[in-house]
C-alpha positions as CSV (number, residue, x, y, z in Angstrom):
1,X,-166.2,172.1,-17.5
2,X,-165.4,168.7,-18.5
3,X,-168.2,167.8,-21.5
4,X,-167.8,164.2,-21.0
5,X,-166.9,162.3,-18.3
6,X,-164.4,160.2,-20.3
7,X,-162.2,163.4,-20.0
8,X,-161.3,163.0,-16.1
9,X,-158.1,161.1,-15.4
10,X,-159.0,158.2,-13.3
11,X,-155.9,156.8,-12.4
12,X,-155.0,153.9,-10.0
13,X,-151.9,154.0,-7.6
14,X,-149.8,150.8,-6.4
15,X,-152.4,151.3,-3.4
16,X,-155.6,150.3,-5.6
17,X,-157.1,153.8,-4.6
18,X,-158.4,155.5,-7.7
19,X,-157.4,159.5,-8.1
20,X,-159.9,161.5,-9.5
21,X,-158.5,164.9,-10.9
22,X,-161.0,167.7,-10.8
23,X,-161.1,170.8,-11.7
24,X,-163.2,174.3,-10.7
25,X,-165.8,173.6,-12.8
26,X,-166.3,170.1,-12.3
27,X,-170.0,169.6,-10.9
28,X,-171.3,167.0,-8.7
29,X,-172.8,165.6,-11.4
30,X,-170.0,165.3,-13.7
31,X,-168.3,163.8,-10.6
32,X,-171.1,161.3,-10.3
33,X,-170.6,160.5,-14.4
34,X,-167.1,159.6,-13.8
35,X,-168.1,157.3,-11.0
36,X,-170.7,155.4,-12.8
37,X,-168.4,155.0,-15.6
38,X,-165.9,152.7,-13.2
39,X,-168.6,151.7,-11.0
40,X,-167.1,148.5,-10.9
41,X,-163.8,149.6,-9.4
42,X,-166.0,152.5,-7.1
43,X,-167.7,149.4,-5.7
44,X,-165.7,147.2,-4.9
45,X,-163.4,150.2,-3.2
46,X,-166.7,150.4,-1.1
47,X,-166.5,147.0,-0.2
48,X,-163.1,146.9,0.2
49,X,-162.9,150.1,2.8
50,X,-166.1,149.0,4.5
51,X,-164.9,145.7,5.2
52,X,-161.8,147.2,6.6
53,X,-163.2,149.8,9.1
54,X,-165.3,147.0,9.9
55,X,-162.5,145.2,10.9
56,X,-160.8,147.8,12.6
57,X,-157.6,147.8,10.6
58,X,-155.4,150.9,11.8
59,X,-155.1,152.4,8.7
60,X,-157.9,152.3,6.3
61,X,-157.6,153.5,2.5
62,X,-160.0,155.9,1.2
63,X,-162.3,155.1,-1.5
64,X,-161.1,157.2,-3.4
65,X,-158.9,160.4,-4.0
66,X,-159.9,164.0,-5.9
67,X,-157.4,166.3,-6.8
68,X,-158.0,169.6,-7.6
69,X,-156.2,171.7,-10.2
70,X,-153.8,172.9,-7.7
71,X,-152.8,169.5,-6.4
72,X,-154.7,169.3,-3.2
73,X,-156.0,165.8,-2.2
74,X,-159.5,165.1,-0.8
75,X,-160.0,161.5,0.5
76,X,-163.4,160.0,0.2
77,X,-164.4,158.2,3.1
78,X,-167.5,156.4,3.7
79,X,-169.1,157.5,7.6
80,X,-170.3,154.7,9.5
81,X,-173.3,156.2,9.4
82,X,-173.6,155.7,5.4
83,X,-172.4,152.0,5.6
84,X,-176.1,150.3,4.7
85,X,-176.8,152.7,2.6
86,X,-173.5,152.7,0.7
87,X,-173.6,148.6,0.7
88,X,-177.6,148.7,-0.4
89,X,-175.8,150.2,-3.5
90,X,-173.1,147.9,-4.0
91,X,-175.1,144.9,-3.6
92,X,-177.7,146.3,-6.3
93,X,-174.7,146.1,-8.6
94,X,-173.4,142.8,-7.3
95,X,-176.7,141.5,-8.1
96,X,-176.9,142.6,-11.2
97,X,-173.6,141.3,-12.5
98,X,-174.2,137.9,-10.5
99,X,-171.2,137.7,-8.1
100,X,-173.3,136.5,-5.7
101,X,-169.9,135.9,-3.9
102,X,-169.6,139.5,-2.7
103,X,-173.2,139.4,-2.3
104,X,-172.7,137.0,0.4
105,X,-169.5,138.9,1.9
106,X,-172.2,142.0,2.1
107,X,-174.6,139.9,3.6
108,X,-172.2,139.0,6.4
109,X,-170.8,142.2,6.4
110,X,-174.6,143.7,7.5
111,X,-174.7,141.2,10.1
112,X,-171.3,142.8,11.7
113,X,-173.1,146.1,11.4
114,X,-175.9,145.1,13.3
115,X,-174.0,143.1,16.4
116,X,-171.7,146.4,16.6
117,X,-174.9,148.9,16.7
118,X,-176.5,146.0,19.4
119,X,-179.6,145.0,16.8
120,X,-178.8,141.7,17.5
């Protein structure tokens, strides 16, 4: 197991989508570590691959990538289902680092939720 989160290899691609390499003995919560520890980069991917489900782009990157020891890739996707929730999170950070910019792109981006579920 890793004993500090510093240890996994977070790399970014020419694509912008981070790849997470995990291992057997990786737990959830180490997982989580490592995701907290670039949650600047995790939340804007969230944004970023939100915003283009949202607009129905054809080919939507994942949030992120894990591979395992043996080389097998596991995209991370955000359901619909999880948007608000996921975007409750990132605008908590947004907040809190006062780029009240994407705050206002998540704001809008809420509104597009609700017109497409019909709450509007």
């Amino acid at each position: 197991m890793f004993e500090d989160f510093e240890d996994f290899d977070f790399d970014f691609e020419d694509d912008g989508v981070p790849r997470i390499r995990v291992d057997s003995a990786t737990s959830v919560t180490d997982l989580e570590l490592t995701l907290q520890s670039n949650h600047d980069d995790f939340f804007r991917r969230i944004v970023d691959h939100i915003l283009s489900r949202l607009e129905g782009d054809r080919q939507v990157l994942p949030v992120a990538i894990l591979i395992d020891e043996e080389g097998v890739e596991y995209e991370m996707q955000v359901e619909e289902d999880g948007y608000n929730k996921a975007l409750d999170k990132a605008n908590d950070y947004f907040v809190t680092i006062e780029e009240y910019e994407t705050c206002d792109l998540i704001k809008q981006m809420y509104e597009i939720i609700e017109k497409k579920n019909g709450l509007r």
